[in-house]
N, C-alpha and C positions, 0 to 999 in steps of 0.2 A: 447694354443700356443701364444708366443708374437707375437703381430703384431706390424709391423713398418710403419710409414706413411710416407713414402720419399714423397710424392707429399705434402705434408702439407708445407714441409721445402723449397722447389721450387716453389710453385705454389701459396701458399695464400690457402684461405678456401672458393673459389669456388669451385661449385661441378657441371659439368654441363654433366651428364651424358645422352647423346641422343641418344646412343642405333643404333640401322640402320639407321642413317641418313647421308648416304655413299652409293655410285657406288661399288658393288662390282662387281670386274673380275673373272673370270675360273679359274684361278690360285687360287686365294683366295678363291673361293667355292670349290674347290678340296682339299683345305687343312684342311679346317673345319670338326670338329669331327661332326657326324651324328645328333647329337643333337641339334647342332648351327643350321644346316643345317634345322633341323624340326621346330625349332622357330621360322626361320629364313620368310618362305613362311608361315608362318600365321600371319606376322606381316600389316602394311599397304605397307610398305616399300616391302617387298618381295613379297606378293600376287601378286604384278603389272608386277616385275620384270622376266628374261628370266629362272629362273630357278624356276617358279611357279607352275610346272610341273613334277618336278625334286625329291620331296618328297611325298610318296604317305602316303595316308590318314591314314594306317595301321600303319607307320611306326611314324607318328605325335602320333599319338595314346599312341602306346607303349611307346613316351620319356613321354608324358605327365604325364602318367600313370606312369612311373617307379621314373621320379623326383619329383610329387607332390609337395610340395609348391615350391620347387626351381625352378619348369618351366616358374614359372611368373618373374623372374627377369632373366633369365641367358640371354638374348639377349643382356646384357650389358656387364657381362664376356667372349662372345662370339666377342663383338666388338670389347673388348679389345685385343684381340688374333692378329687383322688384325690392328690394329690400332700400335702395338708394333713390330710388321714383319715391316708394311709401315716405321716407326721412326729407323727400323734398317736399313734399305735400304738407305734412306736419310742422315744420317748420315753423318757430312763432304762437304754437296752436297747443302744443301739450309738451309741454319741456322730458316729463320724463318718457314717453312714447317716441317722441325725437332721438334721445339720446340710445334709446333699446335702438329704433331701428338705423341709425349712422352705424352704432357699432356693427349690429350682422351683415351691414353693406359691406361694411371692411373686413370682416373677420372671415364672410364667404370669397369674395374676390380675392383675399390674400391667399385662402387654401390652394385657390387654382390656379391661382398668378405662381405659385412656389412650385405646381407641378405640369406647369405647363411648359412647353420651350421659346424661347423668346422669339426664336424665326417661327412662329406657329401663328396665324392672323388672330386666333381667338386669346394670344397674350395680350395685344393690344387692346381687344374689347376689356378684359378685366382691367386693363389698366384706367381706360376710359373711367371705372366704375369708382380706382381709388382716387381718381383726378375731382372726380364729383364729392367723394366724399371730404377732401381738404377744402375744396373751396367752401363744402357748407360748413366748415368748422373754425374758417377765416384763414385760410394757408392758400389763399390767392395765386401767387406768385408760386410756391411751387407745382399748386396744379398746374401753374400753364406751362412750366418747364416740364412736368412728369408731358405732358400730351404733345410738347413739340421733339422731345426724344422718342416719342415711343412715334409718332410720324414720319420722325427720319429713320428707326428702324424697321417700320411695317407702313410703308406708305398706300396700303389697298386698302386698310381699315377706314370704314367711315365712320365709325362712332367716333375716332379722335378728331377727326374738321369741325365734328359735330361741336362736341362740346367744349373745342379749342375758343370756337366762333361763337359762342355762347357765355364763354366768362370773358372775351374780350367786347362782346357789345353792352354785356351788363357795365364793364370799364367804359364805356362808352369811346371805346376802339372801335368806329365805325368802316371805317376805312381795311382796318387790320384785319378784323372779322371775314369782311366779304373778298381779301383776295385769300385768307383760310379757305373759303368754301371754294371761291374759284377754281383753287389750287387743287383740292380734294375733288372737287367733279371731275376735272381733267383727271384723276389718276385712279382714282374708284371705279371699277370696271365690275356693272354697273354703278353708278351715283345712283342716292335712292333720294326718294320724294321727300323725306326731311331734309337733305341737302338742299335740293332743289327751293324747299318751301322756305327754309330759313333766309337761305341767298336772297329771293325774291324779296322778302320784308324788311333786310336790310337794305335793297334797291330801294324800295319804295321809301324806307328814312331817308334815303338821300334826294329822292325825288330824280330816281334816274328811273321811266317809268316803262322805258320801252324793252328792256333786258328786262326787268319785275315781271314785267306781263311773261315773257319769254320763259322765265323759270316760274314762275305761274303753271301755268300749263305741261310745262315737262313734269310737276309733281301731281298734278290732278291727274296727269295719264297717268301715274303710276299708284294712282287711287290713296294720294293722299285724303281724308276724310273732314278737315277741318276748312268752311268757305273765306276765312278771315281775311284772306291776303286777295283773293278775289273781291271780295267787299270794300277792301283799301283802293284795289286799283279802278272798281267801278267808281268809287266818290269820287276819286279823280281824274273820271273820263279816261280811265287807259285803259278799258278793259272790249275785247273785240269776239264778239262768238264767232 
């Protein structure tokens, strides 16, 4: 797959990838996949921390074991994850708190993207992370090309539908968007509940309201947390207990 280095083009050719060296909150440990999560409490940074308790020793085990050599670097694509969320957040809000955190988006994603193997699922999540980080920096159009290559070579990642389908309905690619997510349920074994949620909302702009409800519901059972897309489909009488 081509890779692109937007942070080379922004940022100069330092690399200063440090991994856990960040407060992380509940919020942000509740969003991380289980595997960040297991890395994360064998590091120096996490043993100390309040969730050093939080991953039991069976479950360290198994990611260890199932990533093999990727498990010694991903704490840096793991950073990157939180480090791209906090840079979206900021956004418009603190210019130079923005600009710290784009960079360690990209500078951790990039460590693990560089030691990762590309047939490995977890290339495609970092890549997801540098896809995020161009489009906040106005490089539009390559992130959508970084996320539909890295879909044609790792088609079981769902962070790439994810956020394929999310810089095409900001484009106001409505249509493009939801056969993305189509596309991705059918092939993500399982599809998770932001798929699912997302699809639904973009049904619901189209006013197609009986598939909305359908993926409604497949993302509540999967204990999506947010009732917004339920609320859209009760104002407009599509919604059935």
């Amino acid at each position: 797959m081509r890779r692109y280095f937007v942070g080379l083009l922004l940022f100069g050719f330092a690399h200063l990838a440090m991994g856990y060296s960040f407060t992380l909150n509940q919020i942000e440990w509740n969003s991380w996949p289980e595997y960040c999560k297991a890395k994360y409490v064998v590091t120096n940074v996490g043993e100390v921390s309040p969730f050093a308790r939080q991953v039991s020793p069976d479950t360290i085990a198994k990611w260890k074991g199932r990533l093999g050599e990727t498990w010694w670097n991903i704490h840096h694509g793991c950073a990157g994850m939180i480090w791209i969320v906090r840079a979206e957040k900021l956004e418009g809000k603190n210019a130079q708190q923005y600009q710290f955190a784009i960079k360690r988006a990209h500078d951790e994603a990039e460590y693990s993207l560089q030691r990762t193997p590309q047939t490995d699922p977890l290339y495609g999540k970092f890549i997801a992370v540098q896809a995020r980080v161009a489009y906040a920096v106005g490089q539009g159009e390559q992130a959508i090309k970084l996320l539909r290559a890295s879909i044609k070579n790792a088609p079981e990642v769902a962070d790439s539908y994810a956020v394929l389908a999310t810089f095409l309905y900001k484009q106001g690619k409505f249509a493009e968007a939801r056969a993305v997510l189509e596309d991705g349920i059918a092939k993500v074994k399982p599809p998770t509940a932001e798929m699912h949620y997302f699809l639904g909302l973009i049904l619901v702009k189209q006013k197609d309201y009986a598939p909305a409800e359908v993926q409604a519901k497949a993302a509540y059972a999967l204990g999506y947390p947010l009732p917004g897309l339920k609320n859209k489909l009760k104002a407009a009488g599509h919604w059935s207990q």
